[in-house]
Each structure stands twice: as C-alpha cells, then as structure tokens.
C-alpha positions in Angstrom: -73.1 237.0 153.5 -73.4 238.5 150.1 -72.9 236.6 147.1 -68.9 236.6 145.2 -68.1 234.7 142.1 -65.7 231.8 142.6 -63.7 232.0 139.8 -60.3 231.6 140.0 -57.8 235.1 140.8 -55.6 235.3 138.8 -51.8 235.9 140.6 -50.6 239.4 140.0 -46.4 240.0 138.8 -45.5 240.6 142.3 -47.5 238.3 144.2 -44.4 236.6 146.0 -42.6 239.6 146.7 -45.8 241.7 148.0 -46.5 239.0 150.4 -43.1 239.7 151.8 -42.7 243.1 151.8 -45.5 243.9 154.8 -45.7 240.7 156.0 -49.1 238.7 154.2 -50.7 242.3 154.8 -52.0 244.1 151.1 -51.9 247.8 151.8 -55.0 249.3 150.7 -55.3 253.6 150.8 -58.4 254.2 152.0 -60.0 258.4 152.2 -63.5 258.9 153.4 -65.4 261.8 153.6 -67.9 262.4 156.6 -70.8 264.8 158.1 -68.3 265.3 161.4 -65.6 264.3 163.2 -67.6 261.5 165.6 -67.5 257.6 163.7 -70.4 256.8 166.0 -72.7 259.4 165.3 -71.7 261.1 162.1 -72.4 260.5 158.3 -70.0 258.5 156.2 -70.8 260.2 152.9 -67.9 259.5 150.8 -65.4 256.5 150.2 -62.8 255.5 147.9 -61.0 252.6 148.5 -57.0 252.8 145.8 -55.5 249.9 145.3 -51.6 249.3 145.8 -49.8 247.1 143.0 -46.5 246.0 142.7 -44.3 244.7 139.7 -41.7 242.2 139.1 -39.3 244.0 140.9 -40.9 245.0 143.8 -41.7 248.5 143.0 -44.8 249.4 144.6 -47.4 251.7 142.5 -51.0 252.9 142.7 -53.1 250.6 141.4 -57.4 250.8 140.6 -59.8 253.7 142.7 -63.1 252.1 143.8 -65.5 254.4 144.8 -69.1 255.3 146.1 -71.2 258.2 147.4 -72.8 257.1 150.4 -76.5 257.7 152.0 -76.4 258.7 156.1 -77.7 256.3 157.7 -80.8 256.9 159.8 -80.2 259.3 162.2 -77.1 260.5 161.4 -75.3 263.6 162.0 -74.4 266.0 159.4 -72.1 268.9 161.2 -72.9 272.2 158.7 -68.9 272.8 159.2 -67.8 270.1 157.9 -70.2 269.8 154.9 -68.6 273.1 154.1 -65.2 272.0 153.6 -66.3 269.2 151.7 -68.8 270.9 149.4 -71.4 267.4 149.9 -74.4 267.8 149.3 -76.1 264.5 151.2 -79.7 265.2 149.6 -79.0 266.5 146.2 -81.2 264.8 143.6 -78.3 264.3 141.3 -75.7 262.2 144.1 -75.6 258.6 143.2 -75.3 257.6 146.5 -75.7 253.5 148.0 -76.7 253.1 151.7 -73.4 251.7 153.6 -74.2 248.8 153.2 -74.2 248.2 150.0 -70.8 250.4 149.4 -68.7 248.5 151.8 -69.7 245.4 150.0 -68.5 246.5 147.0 -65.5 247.8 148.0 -64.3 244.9 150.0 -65.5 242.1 147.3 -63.0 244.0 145.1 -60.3 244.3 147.6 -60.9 240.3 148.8 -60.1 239.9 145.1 -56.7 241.6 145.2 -55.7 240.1 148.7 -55.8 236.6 146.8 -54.5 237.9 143.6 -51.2 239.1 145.8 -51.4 235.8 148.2 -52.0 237.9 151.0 -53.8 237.2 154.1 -56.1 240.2 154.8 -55.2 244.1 153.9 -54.0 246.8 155.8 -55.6 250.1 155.5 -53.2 253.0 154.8 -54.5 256.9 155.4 -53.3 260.2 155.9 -54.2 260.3 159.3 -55.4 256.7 159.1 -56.8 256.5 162.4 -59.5 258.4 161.5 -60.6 256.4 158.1 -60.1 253.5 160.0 -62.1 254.3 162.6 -65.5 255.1 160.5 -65.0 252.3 158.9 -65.3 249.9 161.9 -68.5 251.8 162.6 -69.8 251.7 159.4 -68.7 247.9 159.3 -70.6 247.2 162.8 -73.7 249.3 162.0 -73.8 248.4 158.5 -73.7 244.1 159.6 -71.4 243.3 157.1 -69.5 240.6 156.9 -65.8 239.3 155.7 -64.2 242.7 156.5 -61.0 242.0 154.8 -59.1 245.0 156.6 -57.0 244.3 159.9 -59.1 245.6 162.6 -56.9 248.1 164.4 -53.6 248.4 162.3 -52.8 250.9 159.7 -50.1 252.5 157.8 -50.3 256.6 158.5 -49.0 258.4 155.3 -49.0 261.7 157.9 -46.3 259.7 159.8 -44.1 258.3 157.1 -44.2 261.9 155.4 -43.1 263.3 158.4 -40.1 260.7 158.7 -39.7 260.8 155.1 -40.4 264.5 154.3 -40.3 267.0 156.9 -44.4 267.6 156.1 -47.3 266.1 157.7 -50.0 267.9 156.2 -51.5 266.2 152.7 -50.8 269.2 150.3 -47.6 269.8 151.8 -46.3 266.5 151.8 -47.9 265.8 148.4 -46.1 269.2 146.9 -42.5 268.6 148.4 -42.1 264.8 147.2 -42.6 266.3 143.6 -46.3 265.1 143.0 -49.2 267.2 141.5 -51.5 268.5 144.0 -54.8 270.6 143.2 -56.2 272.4 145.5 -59.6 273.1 143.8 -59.8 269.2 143.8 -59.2 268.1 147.5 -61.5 267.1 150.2 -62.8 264.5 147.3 -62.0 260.7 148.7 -60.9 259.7 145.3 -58.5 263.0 145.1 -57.6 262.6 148.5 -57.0 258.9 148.3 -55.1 258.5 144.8 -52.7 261.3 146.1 -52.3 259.7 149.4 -51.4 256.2 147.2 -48.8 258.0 145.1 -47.3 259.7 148.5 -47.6 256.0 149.8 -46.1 254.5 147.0 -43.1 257.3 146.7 -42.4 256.8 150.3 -42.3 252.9 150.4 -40.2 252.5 147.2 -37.5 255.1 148.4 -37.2 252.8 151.8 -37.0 249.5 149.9 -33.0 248.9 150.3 -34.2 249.3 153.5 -36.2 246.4 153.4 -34.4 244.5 151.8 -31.2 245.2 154.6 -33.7 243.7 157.2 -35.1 240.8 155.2 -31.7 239.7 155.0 -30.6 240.3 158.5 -34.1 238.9 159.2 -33.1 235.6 157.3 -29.2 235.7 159.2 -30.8 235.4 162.3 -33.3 232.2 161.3 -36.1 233.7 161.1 -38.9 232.8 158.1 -39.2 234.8 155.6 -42.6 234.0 154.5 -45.8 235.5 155.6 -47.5 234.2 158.7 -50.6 232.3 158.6 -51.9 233.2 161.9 -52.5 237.1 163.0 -49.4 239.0 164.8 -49.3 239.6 168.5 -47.6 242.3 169.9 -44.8 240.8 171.1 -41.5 241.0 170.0 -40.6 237.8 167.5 -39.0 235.5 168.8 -39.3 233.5 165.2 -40.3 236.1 162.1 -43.8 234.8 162.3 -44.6 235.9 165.4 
C-alpha cells in the first residue's frame, strides 16, 4: 500500500449537498488514451483524471486536471492505427512518462483526497463512452497491483448518453459544440483536452437537470425514504428504503 499523508481534508462548500446529489458517489471524468482498442492487451499511454466541484448552491463545475504520460507495460500492444489518431509517441526521448503503476497512484491519492473532502464514499468515473475508460482502468488496476482503487468497480456516468438525452449529439465535438462550449479540433485526442471538455459537457448537462433532482429528492423524502448517502454499496434492486 503506498504511503498518504494523514492530515486532515479539509470539507469542500458543497460537501453536504454533493453527497446527496449522486448518492455518496464523487463523479470523477476520467479520458485515457491507449495503443488499441483491447484493455487486456493494449497500452494505456495517457490519463487524466478532472475533478468535479460543487458550490454552496449545488452548482456542479469542473474542478483540478491530474495527469500523466504512461510507459506500456511489458509486452504491450501498440496498434500503428491508433497511435495515429493520437499523435503518441510511446518512445520519444522527450515523454515524461511513469510506468502504470506509479500514475494510478497518483491519481487516486488525489482523488481519495476529494472523496473525503466532499464526504463521499468512493467516486464514480464519468466518460464519453465511459465503458471504455473504465474498462482500461480495471486492467491497468489488476496488472498494475494497486491498491485502494477509489472508483466503483463497474458503474459510470456516460457523457455520450446524457448528451444524447440532453442534446440530440452523441459524438464529443458535436455534443461539446451544440451545448455552446469551445471545442478545438487541433487539440483533441489529448486525455486532458478530452477529459476537461467532457467535465464541462458533464457539468452543463447535470446543472441543467438539477430541478430535476431536486423534484425527486423531495418525492424521495414524501415517500420515507432517507435522504442521506448509503454506507453500504447499492444492489440492483429496486429500493425499497432510499438506501438500498
């Protein structure tokens, strides 16, 4: 287990409400960038990891990039095609790249951090596409050993799925372009372009469904049911309490 200070977190402005809003989850946008399209055999060569804050009044808004250049691991797979679109290159002398390892550490010490900071229980990885990012990053997780993964294991929020509820677009650009955000083309394909524009899409999307949320949490309190976060994980059943 690698080493974390123990010094107190302090709460962030919207610690109480975040907790509420998805449930003791902290969504977290996460892009990565890869050598293919296979998590068990491919390279993960990029990841950036965008934090989601939210205020006093529950607006949600993108909060710090973390972000790391990573080494293939021994034996991976690096697929010429997709190093194309990317524009990686793995070996270049210049890349400031850590083996997995070490990135995922750093990464997840940081997001640990803002879990406690917002009185969550563990994040929730949110991606355009998320399955994707979510699956490399078990793999990377598993290969890698490492320990305290602070990210559900197999739930996610997909910003190609609320876009297309929300938007009418489920590609990245598109979405990005029609919600009235910047997107640069020239730039994309980086995980900390990708990822800051999929935490502003995420952000947009969320804050325009929050009476919404609010609707339910109050029909959610009508009908008895708690309104604070569970302790325990979900199952997939439907609740009969709202910790379930």
């Amino acid at each position: 287990m690698e080493p974390e200070a123990t010094t107190a977190i302090m709460p962030a402005p919207g610690a109480a409400l975040m907790a509420r809003r998805f449930r003791g989850f902290l969504p977290v946008v996460v892009d990565i960038e890869t050598g293919g399209f296979n998590a068990a055999t491919d390279a993960l060569l990029e990841i950036a990891a965008v934090l989601i804050d939210m205020d006093g009044d529950g607006v949600l808004n993108r909060g710090a990039t973390h972000s790391f250049h990573v080494k293939p691991f021994e034996g991976a797979r690096l697929d010429p095609a997709s190093l194309s679109v990317t524009g990686i290159d793995p070996f270049h002398p210049l890349r400031p790249a850590l083996p997995e390892r070490d990135a995922l550490q750093r990464i997840f010490r940081e997001i640990r951090h803002a879990v406690r900071a917002y009185d969550c229980r563990r994040a929730i990885l949110v991606g355009h596409n998320a399955a994707f990012d979510l699956g490399f990053l078990n793999q990377a997780v598993k290969r890698a050993d490492v320990k305290r993964n602070p990210f559900h294991p197999f739930s996610c929020f997909d910003t190609a799925t609320l876009a297309g509820a929300a938007l009418g677009q489920t590609v990245l650009a598109k979405a990005v372009t029609v919600a009235g955000l910047a997107w640069d083309s020239s730039s994309a394909h980086s995980a900390v372009y990708d990822a800051e524009r999929t935490a502003e899409l995420f952000c947009l999307i969320c804050n325009r469904f929050r009476d919404s949320f609010l609707e339910a949490e109050a029909r959610a309190r009508a009908l008895g049911w708690r309104t604070e976060p569970p302790a325990e994980a979900e199952s997939d059943s439907p609740p009969a309490t709202f910790s379930q």
